[in-house]
C-alpha angles and dihedrals in degrees: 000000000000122000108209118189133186118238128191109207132153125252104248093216099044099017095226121145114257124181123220131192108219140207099231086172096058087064121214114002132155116197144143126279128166121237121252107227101026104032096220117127126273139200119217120204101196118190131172115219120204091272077064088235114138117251109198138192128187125209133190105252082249088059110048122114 
């Protein structure tokens, strides 16, 4: 059963707010998504904490690790 849950974050090129749904069943994931509003490609960081609630962080393609 997938838990999907719905994420506010900001765009890290033109710094609007986008909102993701996200997989928290699926753990810890990083892929590329493109922004919303500006349609550059995004990196999303995605990490479950122990409420079992995604925290996500979203990084410029430049700036991925």
């Amino acid at each position: 059963m997938n838990a999907l849950e719905s994420v506010v974050a900001r765009c890290p090129y033109c710094g609007e707010r986008v909102e993701l749904l996200i997989d928290s069943s699926e753990g810890e994931q990083q892929y590329t998504e493109d922004c919303q509003v500006c349609c550059q490609p995004m990196v999303v960081s995605v990490a479950i904490g122990d409420d079992d609630l995604p925290s996500v962080q979203l990084f410029s393609e430049n700036d991925a690790f």
